[in-house]
py3Dmol code that shows the C-alpha trace and the ligand (Angstrom):
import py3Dmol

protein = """\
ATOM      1  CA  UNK A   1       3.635 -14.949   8.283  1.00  0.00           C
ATOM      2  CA  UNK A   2       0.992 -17.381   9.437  1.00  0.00           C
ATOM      3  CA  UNK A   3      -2.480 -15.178   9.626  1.00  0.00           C
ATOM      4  CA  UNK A   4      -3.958 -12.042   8.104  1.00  0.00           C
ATOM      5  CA  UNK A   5      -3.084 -10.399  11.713  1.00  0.00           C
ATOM      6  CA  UNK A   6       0.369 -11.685  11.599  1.00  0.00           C
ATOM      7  CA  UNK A   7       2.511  -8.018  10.946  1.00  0.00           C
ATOM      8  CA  UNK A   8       5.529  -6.665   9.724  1.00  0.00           C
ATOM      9  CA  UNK A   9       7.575  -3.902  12.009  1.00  0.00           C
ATOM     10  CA  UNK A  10       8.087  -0.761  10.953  1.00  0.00           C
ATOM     11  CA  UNK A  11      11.254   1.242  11.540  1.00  0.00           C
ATOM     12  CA  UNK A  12       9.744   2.710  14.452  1.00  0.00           C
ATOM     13  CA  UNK A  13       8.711  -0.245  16.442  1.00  0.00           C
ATOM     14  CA  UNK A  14       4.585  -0.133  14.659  1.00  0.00           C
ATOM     15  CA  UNK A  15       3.474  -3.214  13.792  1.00  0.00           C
ATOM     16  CA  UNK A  16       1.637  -3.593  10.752  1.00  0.00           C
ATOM     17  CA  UNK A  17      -0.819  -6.328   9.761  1.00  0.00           C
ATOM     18  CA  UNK A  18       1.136  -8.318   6.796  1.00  0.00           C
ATOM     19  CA  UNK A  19      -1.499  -8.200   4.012  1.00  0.00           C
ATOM     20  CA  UNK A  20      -3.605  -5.234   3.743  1.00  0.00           C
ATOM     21  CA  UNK A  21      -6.891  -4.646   2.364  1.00  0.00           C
ATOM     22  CA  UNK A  22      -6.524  -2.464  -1.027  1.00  0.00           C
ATOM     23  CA  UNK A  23      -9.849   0.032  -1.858  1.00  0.00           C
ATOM     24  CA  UNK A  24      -7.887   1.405  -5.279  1.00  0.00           C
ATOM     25  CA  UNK A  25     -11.098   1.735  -7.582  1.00  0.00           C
ATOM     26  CA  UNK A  26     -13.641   0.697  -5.315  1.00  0.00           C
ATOM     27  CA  UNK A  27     -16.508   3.441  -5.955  1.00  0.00           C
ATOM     28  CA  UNK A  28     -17.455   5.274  -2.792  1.00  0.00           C
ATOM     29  CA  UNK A  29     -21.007   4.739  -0.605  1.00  0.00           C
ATOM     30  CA  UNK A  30     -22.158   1.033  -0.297  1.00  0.00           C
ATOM     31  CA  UNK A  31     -19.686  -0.774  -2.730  1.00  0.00           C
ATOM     32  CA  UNK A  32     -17.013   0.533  -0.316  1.00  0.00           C
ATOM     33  CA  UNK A  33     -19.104   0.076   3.004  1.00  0.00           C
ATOM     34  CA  UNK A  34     -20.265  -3.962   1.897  1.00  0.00           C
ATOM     35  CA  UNK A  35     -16.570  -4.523   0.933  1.00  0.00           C
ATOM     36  CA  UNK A  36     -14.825  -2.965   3.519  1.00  0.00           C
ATOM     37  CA  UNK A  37     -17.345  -4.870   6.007  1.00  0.00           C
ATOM     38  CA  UNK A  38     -16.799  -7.844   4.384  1.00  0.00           C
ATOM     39  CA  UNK A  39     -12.905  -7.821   4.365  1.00  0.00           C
ATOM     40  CA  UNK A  40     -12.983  -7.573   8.025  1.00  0.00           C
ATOM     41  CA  UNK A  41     -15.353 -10.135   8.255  1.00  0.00           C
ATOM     42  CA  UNK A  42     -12.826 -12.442   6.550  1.00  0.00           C
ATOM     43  CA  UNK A  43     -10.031 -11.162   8.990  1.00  0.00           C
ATOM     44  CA  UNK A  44      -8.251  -8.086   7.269  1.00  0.00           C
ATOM     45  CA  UNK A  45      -7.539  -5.605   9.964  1.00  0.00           C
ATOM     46  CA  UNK A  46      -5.546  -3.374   8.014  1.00  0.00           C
ATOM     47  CA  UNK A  47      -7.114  -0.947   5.177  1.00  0.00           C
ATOM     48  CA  UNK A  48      -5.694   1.065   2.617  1.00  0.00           C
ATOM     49  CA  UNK A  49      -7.109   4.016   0.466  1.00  0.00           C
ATOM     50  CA  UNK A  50      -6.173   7.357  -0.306  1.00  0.00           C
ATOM     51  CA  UNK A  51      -7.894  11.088  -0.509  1.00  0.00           C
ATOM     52  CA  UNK A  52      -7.757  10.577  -4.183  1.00  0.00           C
ATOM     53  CA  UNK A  53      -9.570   7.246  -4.392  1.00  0.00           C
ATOM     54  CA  UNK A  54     -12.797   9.489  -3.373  1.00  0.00           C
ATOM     55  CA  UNK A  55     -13.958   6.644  -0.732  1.00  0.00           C
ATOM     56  CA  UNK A  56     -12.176   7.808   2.415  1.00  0.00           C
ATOM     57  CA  UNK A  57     -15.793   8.302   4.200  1.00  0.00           C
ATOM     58  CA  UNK A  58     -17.229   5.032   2.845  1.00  0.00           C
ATOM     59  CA  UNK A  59     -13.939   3.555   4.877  1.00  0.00           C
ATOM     60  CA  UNK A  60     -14.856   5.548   7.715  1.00  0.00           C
ATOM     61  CA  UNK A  61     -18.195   4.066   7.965  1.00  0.00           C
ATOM     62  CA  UNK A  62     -17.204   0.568   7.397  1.00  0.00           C
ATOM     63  CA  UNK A  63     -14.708   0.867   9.881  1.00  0.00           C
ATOM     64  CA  UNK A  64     -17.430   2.462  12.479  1.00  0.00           C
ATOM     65  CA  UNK A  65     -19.898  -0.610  11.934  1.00  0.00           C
ATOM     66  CA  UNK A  66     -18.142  -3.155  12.137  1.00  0.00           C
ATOM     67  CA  UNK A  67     -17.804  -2.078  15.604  1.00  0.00           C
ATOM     68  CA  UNK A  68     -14.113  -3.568  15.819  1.00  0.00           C
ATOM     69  CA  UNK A  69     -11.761  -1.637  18.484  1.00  0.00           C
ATOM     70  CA  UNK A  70      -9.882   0.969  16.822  1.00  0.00           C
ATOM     71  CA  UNK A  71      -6.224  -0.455  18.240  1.00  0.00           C
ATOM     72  CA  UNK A  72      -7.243  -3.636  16.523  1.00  0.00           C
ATOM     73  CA  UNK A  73      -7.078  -1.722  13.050  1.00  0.00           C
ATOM     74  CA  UNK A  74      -4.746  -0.495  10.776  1.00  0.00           C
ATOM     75  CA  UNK A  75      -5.705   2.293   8.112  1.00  0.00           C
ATOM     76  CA  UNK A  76      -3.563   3.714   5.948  1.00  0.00           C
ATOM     77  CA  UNK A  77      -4.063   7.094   3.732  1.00  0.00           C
ATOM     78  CA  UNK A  78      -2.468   9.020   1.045  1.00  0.00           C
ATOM     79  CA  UNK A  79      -1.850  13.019   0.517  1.00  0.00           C
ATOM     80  CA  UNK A  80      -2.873  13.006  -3.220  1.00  0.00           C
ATOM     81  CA  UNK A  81      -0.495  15.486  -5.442  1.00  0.00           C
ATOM     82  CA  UNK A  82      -2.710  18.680  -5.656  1.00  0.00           C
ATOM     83  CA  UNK A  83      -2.223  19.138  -1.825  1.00  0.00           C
ATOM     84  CA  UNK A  84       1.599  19.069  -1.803  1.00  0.00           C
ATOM     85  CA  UNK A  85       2.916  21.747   0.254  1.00  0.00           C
ATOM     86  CA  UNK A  86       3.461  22.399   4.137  1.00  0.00           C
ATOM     87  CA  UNK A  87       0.263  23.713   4.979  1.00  0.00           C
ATOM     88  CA  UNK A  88      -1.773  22.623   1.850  1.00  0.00           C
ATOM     89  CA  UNK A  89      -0.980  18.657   3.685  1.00  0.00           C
ATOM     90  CA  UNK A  90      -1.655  19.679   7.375  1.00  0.00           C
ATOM     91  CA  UNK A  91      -5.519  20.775   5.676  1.00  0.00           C
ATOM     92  CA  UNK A  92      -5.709  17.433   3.724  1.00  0.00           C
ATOM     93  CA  UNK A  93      -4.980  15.665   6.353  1.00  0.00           C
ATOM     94  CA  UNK A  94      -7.521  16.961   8.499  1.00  0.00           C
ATOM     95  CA  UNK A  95     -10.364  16.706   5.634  1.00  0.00           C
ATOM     96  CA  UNK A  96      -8.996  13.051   5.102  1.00  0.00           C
ATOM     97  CA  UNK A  97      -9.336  12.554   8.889  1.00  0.00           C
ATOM     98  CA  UNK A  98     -12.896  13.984   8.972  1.00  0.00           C
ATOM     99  CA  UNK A  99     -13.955  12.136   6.134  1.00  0.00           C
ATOM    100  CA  UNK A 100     -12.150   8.726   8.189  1.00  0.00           C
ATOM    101  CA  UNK A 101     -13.599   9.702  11.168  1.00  0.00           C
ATOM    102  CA  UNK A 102     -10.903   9.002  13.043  1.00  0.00           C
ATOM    103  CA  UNK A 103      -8.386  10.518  15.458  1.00  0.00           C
ATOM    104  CA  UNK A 104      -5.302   8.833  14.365  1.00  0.00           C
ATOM    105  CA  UNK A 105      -4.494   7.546  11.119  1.00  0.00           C
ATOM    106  CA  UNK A 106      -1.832   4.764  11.328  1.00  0.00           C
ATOM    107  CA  UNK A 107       0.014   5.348   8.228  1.00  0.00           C
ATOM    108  CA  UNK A 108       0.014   8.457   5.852  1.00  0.00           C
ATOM    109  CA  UNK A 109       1.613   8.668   2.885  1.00  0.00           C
ATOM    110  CA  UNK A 110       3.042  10.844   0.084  1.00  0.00           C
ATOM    111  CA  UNK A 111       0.676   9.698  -2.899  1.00  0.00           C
ATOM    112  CA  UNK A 112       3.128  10.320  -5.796  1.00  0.00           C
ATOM    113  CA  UNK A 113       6.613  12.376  -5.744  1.00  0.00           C
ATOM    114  CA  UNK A 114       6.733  15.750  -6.872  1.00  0.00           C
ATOM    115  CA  UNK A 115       9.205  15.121 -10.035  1.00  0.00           C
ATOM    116  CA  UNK A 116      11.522  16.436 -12.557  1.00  0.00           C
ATOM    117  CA  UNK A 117       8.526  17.419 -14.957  1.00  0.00           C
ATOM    118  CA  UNK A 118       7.250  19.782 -12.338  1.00  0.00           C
ATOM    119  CA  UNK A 119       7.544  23.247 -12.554  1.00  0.00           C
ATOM    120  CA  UNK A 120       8.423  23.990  -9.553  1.00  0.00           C
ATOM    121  CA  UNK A 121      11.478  22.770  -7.679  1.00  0.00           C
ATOM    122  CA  UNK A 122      10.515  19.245  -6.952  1.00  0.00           C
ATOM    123  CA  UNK A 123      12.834  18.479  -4.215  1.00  0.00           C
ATOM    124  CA  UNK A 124      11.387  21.444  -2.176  1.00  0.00           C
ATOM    125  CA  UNK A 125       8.336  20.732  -2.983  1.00  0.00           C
ATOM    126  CA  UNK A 126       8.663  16.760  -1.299  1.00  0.00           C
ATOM    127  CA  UNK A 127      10.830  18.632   1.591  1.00  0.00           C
ATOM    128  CA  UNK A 128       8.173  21.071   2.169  1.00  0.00           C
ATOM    129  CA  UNK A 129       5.626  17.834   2.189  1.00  0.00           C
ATOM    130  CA  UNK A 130       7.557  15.806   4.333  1.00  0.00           C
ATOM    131  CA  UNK A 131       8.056  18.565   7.000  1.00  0.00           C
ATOM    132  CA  UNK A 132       4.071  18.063   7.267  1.00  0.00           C
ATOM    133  CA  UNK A 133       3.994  14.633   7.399  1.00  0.00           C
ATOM    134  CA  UNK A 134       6.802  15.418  10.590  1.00  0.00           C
ATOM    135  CA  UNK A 135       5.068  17.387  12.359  1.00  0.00           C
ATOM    136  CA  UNK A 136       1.884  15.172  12.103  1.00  0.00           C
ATOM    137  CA  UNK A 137       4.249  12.711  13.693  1.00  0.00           C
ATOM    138  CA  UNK A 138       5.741  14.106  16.109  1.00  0.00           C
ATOM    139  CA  UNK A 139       2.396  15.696  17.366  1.00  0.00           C
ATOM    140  CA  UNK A 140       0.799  12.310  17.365  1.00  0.00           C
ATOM    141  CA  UNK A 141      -1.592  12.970  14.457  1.00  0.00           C
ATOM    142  CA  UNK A 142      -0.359   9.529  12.921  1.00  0.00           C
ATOM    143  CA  UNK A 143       1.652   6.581  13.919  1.00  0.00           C
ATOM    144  CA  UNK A 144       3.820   5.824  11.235  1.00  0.00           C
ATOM    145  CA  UNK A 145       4.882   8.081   7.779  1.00  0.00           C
ATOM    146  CA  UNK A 146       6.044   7.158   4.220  1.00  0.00           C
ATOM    147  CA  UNK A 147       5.820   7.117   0.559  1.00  0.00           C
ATOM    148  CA  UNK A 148       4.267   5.639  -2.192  1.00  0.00           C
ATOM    149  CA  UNK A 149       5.609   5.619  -6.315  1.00  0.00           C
ATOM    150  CA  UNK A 150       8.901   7.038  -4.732  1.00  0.00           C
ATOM    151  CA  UNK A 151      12.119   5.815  -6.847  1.00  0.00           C
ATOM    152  CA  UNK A 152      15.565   6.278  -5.022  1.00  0.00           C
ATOM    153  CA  UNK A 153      16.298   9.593  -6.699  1.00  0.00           C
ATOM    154  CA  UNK A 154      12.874  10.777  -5.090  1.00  0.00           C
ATOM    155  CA  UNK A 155      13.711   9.001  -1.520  1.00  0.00           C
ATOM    156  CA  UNK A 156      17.615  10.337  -1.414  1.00  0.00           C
ATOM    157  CA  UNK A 157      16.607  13.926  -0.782  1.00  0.00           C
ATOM    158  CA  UNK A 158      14.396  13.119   2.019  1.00  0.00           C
ATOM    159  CA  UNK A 159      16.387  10.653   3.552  1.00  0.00           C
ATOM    160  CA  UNK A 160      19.320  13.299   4.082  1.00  0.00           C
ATOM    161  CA  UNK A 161      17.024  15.901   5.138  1.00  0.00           C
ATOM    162  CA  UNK A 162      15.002  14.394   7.321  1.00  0.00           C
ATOM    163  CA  UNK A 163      14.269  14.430  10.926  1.00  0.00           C
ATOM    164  CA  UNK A 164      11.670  11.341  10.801  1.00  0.00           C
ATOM    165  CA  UNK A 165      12.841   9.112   8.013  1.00  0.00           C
ATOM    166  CA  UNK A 166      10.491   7.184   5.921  1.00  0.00           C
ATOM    167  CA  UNK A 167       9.012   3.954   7.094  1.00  0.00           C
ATOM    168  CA  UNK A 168       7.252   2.760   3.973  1.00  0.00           C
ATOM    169  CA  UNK A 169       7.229   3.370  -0.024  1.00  0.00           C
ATOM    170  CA  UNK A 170       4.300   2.022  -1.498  1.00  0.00           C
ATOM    171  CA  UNK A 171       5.256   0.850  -4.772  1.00  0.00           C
ATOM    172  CA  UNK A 172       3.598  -1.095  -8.085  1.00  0.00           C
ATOM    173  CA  UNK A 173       4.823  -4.803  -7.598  1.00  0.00           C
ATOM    174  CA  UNK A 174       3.317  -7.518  -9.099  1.00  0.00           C
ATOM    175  CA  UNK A 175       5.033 -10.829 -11.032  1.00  0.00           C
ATOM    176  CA  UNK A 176       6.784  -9.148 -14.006  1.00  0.00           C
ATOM    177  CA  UNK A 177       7.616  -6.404 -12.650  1.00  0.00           C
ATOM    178  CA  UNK A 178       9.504  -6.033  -9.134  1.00  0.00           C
ATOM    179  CA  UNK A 179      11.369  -3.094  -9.065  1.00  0.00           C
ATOM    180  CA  UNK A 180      14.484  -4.557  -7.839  1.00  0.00           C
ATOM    181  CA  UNK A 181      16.485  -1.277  -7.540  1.00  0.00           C
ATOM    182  CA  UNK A 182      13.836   0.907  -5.701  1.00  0.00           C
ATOM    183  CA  UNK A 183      13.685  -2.224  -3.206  1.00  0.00           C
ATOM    184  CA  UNK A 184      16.917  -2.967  -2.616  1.00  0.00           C
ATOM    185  CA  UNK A 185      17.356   0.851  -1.742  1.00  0.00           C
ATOM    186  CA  UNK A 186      14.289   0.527   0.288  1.00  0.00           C
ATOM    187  CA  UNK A 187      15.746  -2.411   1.908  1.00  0.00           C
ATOM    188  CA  UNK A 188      19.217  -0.829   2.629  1.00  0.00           C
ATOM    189  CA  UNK A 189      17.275   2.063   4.536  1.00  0.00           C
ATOM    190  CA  UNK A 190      14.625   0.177   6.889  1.00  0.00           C
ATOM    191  CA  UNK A 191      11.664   0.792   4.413  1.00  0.00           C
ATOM    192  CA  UNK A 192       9.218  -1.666   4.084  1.00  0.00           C
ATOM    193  CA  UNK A 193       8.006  -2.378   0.831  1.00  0.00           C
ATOM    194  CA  UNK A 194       4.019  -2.638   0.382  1.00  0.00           C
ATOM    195  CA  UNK A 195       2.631  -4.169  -3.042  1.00  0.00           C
ATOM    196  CA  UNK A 196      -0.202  -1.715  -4.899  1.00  0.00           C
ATOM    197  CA  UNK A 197      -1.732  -3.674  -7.597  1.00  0.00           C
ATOM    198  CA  UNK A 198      -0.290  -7.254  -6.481  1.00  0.00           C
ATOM    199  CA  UNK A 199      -2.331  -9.058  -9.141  1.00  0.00           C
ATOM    200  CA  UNK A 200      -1.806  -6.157 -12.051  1.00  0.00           C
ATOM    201  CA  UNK A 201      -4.954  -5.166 -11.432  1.00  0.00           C
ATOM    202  CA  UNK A 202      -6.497  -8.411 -12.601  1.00  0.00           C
ATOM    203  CA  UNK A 203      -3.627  -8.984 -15.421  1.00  0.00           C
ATOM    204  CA  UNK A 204      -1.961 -11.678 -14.009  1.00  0.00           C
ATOM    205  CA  UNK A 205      -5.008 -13.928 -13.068  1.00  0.00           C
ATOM    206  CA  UNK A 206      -4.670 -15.281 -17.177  1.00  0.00           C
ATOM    207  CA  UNK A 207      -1.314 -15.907 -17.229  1.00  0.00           C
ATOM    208  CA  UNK A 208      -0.051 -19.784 -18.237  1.00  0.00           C
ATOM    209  CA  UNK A 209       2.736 -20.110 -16.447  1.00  0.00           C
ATOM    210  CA  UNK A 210       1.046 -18.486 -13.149  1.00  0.00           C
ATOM    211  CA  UNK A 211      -1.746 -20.823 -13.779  1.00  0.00           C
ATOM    212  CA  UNK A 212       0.549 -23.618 -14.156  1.00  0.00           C
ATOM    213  CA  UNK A 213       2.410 -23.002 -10.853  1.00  0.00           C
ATOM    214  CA  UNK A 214      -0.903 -22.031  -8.931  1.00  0.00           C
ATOM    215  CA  UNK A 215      -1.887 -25.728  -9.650  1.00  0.00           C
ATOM    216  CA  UNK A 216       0.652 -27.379  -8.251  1.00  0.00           C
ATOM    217  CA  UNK A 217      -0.612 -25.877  -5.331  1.00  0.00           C
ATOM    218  CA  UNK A 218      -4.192 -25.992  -6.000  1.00  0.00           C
ATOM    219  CA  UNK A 219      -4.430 -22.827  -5.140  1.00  0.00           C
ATOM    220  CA  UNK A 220      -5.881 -19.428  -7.511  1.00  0.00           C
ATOM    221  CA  UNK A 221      -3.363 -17.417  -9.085  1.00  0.00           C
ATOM    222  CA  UNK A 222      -4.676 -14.564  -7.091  1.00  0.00           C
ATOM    223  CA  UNK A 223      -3.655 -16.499  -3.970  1.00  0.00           C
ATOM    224  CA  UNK A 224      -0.299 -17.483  -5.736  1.00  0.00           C
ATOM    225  CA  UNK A 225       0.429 -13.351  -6.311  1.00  0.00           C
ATOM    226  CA  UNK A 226      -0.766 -12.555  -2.751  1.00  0.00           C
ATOM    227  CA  UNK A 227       1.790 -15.881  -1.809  1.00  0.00           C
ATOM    228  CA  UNK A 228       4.596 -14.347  -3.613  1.00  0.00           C
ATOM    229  CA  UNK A 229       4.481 -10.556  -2.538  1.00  0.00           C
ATOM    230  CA  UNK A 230       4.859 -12.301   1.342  1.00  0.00           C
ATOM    231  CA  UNK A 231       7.864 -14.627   0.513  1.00  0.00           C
ATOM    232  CA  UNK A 232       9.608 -11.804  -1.108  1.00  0.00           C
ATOM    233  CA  UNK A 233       9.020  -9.544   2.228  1.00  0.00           C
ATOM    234  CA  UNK A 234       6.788  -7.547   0.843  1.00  0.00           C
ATOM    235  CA  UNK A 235       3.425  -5.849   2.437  1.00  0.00           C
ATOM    236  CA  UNK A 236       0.570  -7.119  -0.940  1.00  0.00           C
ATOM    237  CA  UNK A 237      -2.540  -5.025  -0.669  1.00  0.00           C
ATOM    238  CA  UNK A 238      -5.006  -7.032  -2.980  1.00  0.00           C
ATOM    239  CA  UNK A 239      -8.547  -5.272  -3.654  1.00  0.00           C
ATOM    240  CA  UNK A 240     -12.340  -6.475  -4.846  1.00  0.00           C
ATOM    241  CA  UNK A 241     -15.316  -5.583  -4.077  1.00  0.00           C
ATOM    242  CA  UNK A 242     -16.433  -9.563  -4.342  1.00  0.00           C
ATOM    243  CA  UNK A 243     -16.954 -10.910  -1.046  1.00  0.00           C
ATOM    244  CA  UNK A 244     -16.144 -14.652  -2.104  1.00  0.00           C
ATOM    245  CA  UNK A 245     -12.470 -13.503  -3.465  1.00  0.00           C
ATOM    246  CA  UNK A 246     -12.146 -10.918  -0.645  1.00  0.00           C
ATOM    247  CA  UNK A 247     -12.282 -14.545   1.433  1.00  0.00           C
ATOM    248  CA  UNK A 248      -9.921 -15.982  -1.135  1.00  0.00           C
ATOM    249  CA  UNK A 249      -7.676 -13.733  -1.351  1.00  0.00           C
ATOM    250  CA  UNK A 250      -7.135 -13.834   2.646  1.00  0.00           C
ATOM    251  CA  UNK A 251      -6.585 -17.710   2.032  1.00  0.00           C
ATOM    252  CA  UNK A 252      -2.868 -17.361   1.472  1.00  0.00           C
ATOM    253  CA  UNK A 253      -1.257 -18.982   4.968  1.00  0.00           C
ATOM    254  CA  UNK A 254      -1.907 -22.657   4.023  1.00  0.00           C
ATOM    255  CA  UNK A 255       0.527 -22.934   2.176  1.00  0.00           C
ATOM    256  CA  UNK A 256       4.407 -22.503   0.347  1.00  0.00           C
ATOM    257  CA  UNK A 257       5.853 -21.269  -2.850  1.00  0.00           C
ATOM    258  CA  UNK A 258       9.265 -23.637  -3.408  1.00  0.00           C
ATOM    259  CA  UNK A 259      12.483 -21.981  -3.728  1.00  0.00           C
ATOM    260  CA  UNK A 260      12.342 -23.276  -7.297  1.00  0.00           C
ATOM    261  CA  UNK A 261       8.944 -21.579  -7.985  1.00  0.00           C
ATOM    262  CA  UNK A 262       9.794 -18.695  -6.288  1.00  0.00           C
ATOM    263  CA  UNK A 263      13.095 -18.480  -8.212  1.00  0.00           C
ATOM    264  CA  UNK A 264      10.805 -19.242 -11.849  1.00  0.00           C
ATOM    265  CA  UNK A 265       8.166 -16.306 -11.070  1.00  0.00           C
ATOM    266  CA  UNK A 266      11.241 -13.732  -9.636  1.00  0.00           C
ATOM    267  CA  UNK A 267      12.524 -14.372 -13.049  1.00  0.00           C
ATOM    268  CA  UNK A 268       9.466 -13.450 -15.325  1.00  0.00           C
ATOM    269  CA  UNK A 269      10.100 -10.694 -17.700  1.00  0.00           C
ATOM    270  CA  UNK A 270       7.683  -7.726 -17.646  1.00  0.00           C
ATOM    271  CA  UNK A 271       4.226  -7.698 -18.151  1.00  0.00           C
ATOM    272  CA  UNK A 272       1.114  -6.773 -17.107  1.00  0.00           C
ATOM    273  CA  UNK A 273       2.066  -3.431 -15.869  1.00  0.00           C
ATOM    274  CA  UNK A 274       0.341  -0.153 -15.467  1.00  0.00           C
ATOM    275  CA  UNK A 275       3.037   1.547 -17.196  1.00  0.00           C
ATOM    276  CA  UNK A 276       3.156   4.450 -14.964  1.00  0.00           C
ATOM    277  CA  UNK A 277       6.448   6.232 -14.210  1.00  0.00           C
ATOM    278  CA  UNK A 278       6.714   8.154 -11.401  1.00  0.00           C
ATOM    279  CA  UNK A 279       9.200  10.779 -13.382  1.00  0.00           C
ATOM    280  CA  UNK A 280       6.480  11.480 -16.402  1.00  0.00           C
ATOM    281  CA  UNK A 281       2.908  11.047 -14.719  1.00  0.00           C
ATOM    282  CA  UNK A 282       1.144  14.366 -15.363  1.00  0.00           C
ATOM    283  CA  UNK A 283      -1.706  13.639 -12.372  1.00  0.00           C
TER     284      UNK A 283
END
"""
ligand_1 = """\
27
A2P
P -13.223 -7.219 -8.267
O -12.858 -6.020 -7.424
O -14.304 -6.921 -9.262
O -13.510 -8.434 -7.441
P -5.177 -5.574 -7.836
O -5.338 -5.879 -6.383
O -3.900 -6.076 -8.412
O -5.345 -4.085 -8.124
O -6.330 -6.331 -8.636
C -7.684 -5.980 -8.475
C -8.507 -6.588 -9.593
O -8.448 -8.024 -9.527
C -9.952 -6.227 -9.510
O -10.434 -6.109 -10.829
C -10.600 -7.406 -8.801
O -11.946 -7.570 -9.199
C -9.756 -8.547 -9.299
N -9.619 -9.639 -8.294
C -9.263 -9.505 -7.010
N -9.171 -10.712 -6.402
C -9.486 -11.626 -7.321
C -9.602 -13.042 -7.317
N -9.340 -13.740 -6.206
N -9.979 -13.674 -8.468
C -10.215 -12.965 -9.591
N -10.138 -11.615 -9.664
C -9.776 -10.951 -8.546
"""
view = py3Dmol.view(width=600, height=400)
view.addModel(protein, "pdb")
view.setStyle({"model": 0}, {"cartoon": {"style": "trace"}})
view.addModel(ligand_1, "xyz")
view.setStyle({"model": 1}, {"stick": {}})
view.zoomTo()
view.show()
C-alpha cells in the first residue's frame, strides 16, 4: 500500500480504499461536517460510521460538499443491534440511507452479533439479519456486506447458511490486542479484516515501547499504529476530529516497520483495550 487511495479487494472483486476514515464518537452537525471535510481534504476517500454513532446525516453532508464524485468514495455503515431482524434491517437501512443521502452504500455491516446472552435464539436472529443484508445485495442496495465484533462461533453459522458470504468483520485491533484466532478464521474464509479503534482509542499514543519504536522512525505513534494495522493486512480506520492529526494520521506511506519491529509490537501482551466481549455486551 503506497497512498490513502491505494485498496484492498474484497471477496467479490470491490475494491476498498486501504485506510479508512473512522467517525466512532465524533458528535453529529459541524464537528462531523469540518472533520469529515477535512479528511477528504487530506485524501481519505473511504468513511466509516454507523446508525448508532448518531452522525450518519452529518456524513451525508460532508460527503455532498465536498463535491467529490460519488464512485470516487467509499462509505461504510452499520445495522446497530435494536434493528436486528429481516424486515426491522431492510427499514434501517433505508433511514440510514436517507439520513446518508445516498443511493448506494458501499459496505453495510452487522454492528454487533446477536449472542448467547440473548433471549432469543441468537443464531436465527443473525440468519434472519443476514438474509436482509442478501437481499440488499443482490438488489443492488449495497456493494459489498459483512460484520463487525463477530468471533468465529458468530461467523460459522452464517458462513454455512449463506447465499452471499461475508466480505468483512470489523473487529477491535490495536497493538496488544490482535485477535489472532478471529483473524486467522477470517483469513481462512476471504474476510478482510478492518481495525476499529487502531490506536485504543488514544491508549496507545503513551506507551514507551511504542514511543521508542515510533522514533526510530521519526514518526508519531499514531502513525506507527496506523503503520502496523497495514503490514499486518489489515483495513485501520483511525478517527479525530483534529484536522492537523486527521493529516497525520494519513502520513503513513513514507515509510516501513522492520520485520524485527513488527515481530516486537506482534508480541506485546494486552493492553489498552476496550474490554468489550462480543458474547457479554448488553447494548
Ligand atoms: P481527537 O479526535 O480529539 O483528535 P481510535 O482511532 O483508536 O479510536 O483513537 C481515537 C482517539 O485518538 C481520539 O481521542 C483522537 O482524538 C485521538 N487521536 C487520533 N489521532 C491522533 C494523533 N495523530 N495524535 C494524538 N491523538 C490522536
Amino acid at each position: 500500500m503506497n497512498a490513502l487511495t491505494d485498496s484492498y479487494t474484497l471477496a467479490n472483486s470491490v475494491k476498498i480504499p486501504c485506510v479508512g476514515f473512522g467517525t466512532w464518537q465524533t458528535p453529529d452537525g459541524e464537528t462531523t461536517v469540518q472533520s469529515v471535510l477535512a479528511a477528504l481534504e487530506a485524501g481519505y476517500r473511504h468513511v466509516d460510521t454507523a446508525a448508532v454513532y448518531g452522525n450518519e446525516k452529518g456524513v451525508g453532508d460532508a460527503i455532498k460538499k465536498s463535491e467529490i464524485n460519488r464512485e470516487e468514495l467509499f462509505i461504510t455503515s452499520k445495522l446497530w443491534n435494536s434493528a436486528r431482524g429481516y424486515e426491522t434491517t431492510l427499514a434501517a437501512f433505508e433511514v440510514t440511507m436517507e439520513k446518508l443521502q445516498l443511493e448506494t452504500l458501499d459496505l453495510y455491516l452487522i454492528h454487533w452479533p446477536a449472542a448467547k446472552g440473548d433471549p432469543a435464539d441468537w443464531q436465527k436472529t443473525n440468519l434472519d439479519t443476514w438474509r436482509a443484508f442478501e437481499h440488499l445485495y443482490n438488489t443492488k442496495r449495497i456493494r459489498a456486506i459483512g460484520v463487525s465484533n463477530f468471533l468465529p462461533h458468530h461467523l460459522e453459522p452464517i458462513i454455512r447458511d449463506a447465499t452471499v458470504q461475508p466480505m468483512v468483520n470489523q473487529i477491535e485491533f490495536h497493538p496488544g490486542f490482535m485477535q489472532k484466532e478471529s483473524v486467522d478464521f477470517c483469513r481462512a474464509h476471504n474476510i478482510l479484516i478492518e481495525a476499529w479503534s487502531p490506536l485504543g482509542t488514544g491508549k496507545m499514543l503513551t506507551d514507551k515501547t511504542l514511543a521508542a519504536i515510533a522514533a526510530k522512525y521519526d514518526k508519531s505513534v499514531a502513525q506507527l499504529c496506523i503503520r502496523w494495522c497495514l503490514q499486518n493486512d489489515t483495513l485501520p480506520l483511525p478517527k479525530s476530529v483534529t484536522p492537523s492529526r486527521i493529516r497525520e494520521n494519513a502520513r503513513v506511506f513514507d515509510f516501513a516497520i522492520s520485520d524485527a519491529d513488527m515481530a516486537t509490537i506482534n508480541a506485546m501482551p494486552y493492553f489498552g483495550g476496550s474490554g468489550l466481549n462480543p458474547d457479554e455486551i448488553n447494548f
